[in-house]
N, C-alpha and C positions, 0 to 999 in steps of 0.2 A: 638875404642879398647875395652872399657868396655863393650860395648856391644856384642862384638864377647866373649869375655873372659863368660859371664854369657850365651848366648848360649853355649860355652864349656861345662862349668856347667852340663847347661839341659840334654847336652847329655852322661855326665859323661865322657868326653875327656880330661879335664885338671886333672881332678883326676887319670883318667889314666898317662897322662905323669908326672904324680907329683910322682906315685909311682914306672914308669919306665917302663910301660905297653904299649902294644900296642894298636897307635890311633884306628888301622881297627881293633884289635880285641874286645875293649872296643864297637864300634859300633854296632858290632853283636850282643856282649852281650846283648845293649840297646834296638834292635831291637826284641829282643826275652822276651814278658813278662813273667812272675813268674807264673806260673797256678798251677793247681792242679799236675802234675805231676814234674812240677821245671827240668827244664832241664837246663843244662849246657853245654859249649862249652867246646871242646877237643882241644887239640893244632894240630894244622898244617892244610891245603886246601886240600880237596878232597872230598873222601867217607869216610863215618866211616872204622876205620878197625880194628884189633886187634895189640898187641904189634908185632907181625910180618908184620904188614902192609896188613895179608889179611883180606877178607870180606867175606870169601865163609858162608852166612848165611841166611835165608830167608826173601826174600824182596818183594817191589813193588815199581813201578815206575810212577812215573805222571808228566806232563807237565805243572805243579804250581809253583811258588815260593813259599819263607819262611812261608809270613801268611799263603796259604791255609795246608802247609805241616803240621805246628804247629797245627793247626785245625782238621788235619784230625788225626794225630797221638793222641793228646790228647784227644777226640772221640773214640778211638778203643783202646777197654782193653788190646788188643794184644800189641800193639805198644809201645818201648821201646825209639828209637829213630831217628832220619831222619835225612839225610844232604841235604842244599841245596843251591842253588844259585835261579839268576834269571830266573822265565819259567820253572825247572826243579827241580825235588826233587824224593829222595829216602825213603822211608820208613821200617823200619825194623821191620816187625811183620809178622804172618802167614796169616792174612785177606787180601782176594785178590793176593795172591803171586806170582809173577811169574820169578824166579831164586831162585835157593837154599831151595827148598819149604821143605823138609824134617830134613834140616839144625836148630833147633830153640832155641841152645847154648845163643844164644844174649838172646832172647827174654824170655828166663829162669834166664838170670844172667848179666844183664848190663854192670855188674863190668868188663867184655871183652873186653867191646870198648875201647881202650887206644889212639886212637888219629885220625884226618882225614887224609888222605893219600892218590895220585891216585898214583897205579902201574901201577910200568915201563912197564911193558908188553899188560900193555890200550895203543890203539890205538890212533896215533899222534890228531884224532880228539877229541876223550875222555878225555884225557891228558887238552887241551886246555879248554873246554868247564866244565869244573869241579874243574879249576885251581885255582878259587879261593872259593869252597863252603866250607862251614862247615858245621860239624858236632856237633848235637845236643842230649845231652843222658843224658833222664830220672835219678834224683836225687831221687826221693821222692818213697824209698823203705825202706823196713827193713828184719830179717832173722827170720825164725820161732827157738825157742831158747829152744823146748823141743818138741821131735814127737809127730806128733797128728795122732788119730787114727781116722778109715771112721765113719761115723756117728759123730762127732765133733763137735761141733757149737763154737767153741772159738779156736786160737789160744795163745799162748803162745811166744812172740816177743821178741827180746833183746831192740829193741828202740821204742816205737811206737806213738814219739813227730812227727809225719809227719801225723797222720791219725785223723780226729774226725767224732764222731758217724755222719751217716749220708752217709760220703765216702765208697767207694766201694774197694775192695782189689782184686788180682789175684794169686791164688798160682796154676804156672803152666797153665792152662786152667780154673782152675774152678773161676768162678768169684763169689763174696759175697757183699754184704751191712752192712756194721756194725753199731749193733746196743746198742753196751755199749763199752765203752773202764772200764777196772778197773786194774790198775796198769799198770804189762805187756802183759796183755791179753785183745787181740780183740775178741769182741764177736759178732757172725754172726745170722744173721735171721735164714738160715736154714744150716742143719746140711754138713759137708763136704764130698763127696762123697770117696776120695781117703785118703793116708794118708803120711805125709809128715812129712820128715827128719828134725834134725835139722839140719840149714844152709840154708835151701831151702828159695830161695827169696820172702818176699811178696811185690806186686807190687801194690803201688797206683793208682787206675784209677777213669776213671769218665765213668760209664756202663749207656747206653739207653738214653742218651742225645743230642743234637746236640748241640754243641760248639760256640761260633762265639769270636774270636781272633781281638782284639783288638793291636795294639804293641803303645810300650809305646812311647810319643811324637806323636802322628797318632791318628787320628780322627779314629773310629771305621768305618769298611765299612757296605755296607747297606746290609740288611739279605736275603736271598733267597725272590725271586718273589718280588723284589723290586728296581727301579732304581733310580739313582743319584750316584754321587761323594764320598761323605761320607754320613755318621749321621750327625753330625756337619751341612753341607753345606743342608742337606734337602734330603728324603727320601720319595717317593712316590710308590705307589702299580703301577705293571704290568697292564696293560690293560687287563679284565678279571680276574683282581684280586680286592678284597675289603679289607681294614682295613687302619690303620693306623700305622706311624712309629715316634717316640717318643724320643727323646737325654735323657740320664740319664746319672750321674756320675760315677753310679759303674757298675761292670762288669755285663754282655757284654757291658756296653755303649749304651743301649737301648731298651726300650719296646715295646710292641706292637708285631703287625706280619701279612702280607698279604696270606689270604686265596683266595682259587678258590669261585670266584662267581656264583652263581647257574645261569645253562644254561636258557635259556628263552622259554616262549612255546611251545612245539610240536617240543624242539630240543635235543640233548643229546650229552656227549662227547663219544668217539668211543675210540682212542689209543691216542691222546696227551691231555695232561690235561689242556695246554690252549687253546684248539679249542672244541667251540660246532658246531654240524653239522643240520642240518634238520633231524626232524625223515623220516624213510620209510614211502613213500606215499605223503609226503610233498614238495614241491621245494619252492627254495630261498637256500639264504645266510644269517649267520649268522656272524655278525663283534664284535671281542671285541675292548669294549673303555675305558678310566679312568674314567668313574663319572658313578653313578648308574643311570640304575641298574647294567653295567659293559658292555652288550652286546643290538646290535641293532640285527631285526630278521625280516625279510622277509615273513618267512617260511609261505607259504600256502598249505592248501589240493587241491591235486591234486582230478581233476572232473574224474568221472568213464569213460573208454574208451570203443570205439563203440561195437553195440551189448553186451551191458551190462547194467544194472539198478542201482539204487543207489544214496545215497547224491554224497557220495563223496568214491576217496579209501579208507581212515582212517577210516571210519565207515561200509564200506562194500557194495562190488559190487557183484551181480550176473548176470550170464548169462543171455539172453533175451531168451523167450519163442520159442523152437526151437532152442537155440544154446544147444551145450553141453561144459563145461572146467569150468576154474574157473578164477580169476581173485586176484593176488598177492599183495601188498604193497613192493617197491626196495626205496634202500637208492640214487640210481644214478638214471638220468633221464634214459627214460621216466616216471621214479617214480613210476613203476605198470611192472608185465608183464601181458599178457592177451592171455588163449588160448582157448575164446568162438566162437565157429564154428559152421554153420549150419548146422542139423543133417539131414543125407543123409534119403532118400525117404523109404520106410518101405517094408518089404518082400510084394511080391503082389500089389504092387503099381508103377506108372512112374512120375518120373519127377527131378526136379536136386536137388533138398532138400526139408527139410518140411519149412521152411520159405519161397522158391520161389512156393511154392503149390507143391500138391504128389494128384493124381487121381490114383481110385482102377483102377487096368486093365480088 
């Protein structure tokens, strides 16, 4: 019993029923860490919606759960909020949209989303399948508290205990970097294009980063081009990848990061960036593998084909004396095309070409 009561603990569940809360929704909360834009859970399952229940606002949709939703949203300066469950997630910003795309009331003014909701008039499948997600909506804002004009490099805030030099701010689209806070004014690197009312929201973000979401009690998962379980349990590079992956305690929960390893001789990548191929002129295969240099390689120069001269193709083949064309480097076999032919018998002459003999008439 002491031992399930101090796992309660961990997860903040007895302090939720101690203060009359709910178990599932204290869970969510737990599930969702504190980052830079501090999001909050709304009351009730579904989609975000407004105090009427609707959502008509611009969105996007991905077949993720919680972590990557969290991840992506805090990631994209647009991004205000996202509801999700299992496998499926919403996101409310104008990056990538695809419903409601000219709609961007949320994404200007958070203060809308008043709770998750699915309507009645969703499909008995949508209904089900969304029955239990929540909604998550961005805290970590404040209001500009005297108009600023274009050309600007400071705002004027009524609170701005949620930003330090360094963070990135959004008012509207334009996104900035601050680089002095002094009193109630944020001061930006470079000057602000438009010019904005008081009351206009400014929006904490984090611009030109990639993320990686961590959720509290969970082991950090492993970073792009990198497999295993977790950080915790051991992190290794893609095959055709090189670097290392490293546990740390503070966020993301890890250092390190697997890069593409350079292709191997005489081979190159084409369109996917874990596959090198043989250069033209070349045949074989190319294999990646875990341990350097990354990739095994076959690849050899293809020998020049008939009636033609030469090392090889990669260095250069010509026709034979008496043919006429030329002779190509291809990325597929036969590795080469070749269009040296034997030059037919000359005006005033008989015979089938000049390489089988040509006698004057």
């Amino acid at each position: 019993l002491l031992a399930t009561m101090l796992r309660w603990l961990q997860l903040g569940l007895l302090c939720s029923c101690l203060r009359g809360g709910s178990a599932t929704k204290t869970f969510f909360e737990a599930s969702i860490p504190q980052t830079s834009k501090k999001f909050v859970v709304k009351p009730g399952t579904g989609w975000c919606a407004d105090s009427d229940g609707k959502e008509q606002t611009t969105r996007s949709f991905y077949k993720v759960g919680c972590w990557s939703a969290q991840n992506r949203c805090e990631a994209d300066p647009m991004c205000v909020a996202f509801a999700c469950q299992t496998g499926m997630s919403v996101l409310y910003t104008t990056t990538e949209c695809k419903k409601d795309c000219s709609a961007d009331n949320w994404v200007n003014n958070p203060e809308l989303i008043a709770r998750a909701h699915v309507f009645s008039g969703a499909t008995a499948k949508a209904r089900e399948k969304w029955s239990s997600a929540k909604c998550y909506v961005q805290s970590a804002y404040t209001e500009v508290s005297e108009e600023s004009k274009p050309g600007s490099t400071s705002l004027n805030v009524t609170d701005p205990s949620a930003f330090q030099v360094g963070d990135g701010l959004r008012v509207f689209t334009e996104v900035k970097t601050i680089i002095e806070i002094s009193s109630r004014t944020l001061v930006v690197a470079t000057p602000f294009a438009g010019s904005y009312r008081e009351g206009a929201k400014v929006m904490k973000v984090r611009s030109g980063r990639e993320v990686q979401i961590a959720l509290k009690g969970n082991a950090a998962p492993c970073p792009p081009n990198a497999a295993g379980i977790n950080v915790a349990s051991g992190c290794f590079c893609n095959a055709g990848f090189s670097g290392t992956i490293n546990e740390t305690t503070v966020y993301p929960y890890y250092s390190g990061s697997c890069s593409e390893a350079p292709c191997p001789a005489n081979s190159n990548r084409v369109t996917d960036p874990r596959v090198c191929t043989c250069n033209a002129g070349y045949s074989g295969t190319v294999s990646a593998t875990t341990a350097s240099p990354f990739f095994t390689s076959t690849c050899s120069a293809v020998a020049c084909p008939t009636n033609s001269a030469g090392v090889d193709i990669p260095t250069g083949c010509s026709c034979n004396a008496g043919y006429s064309g030329a002779v190509s480097a291809l990325a597929s076999s036969p590795f080469y095309t070749n269009s040296c032919r034997p030059v037919v018998c000359p005006a005033n002459s008989a015979g089938l070409s000049v390489t089988a003999g040509c006698s004057c008439n």
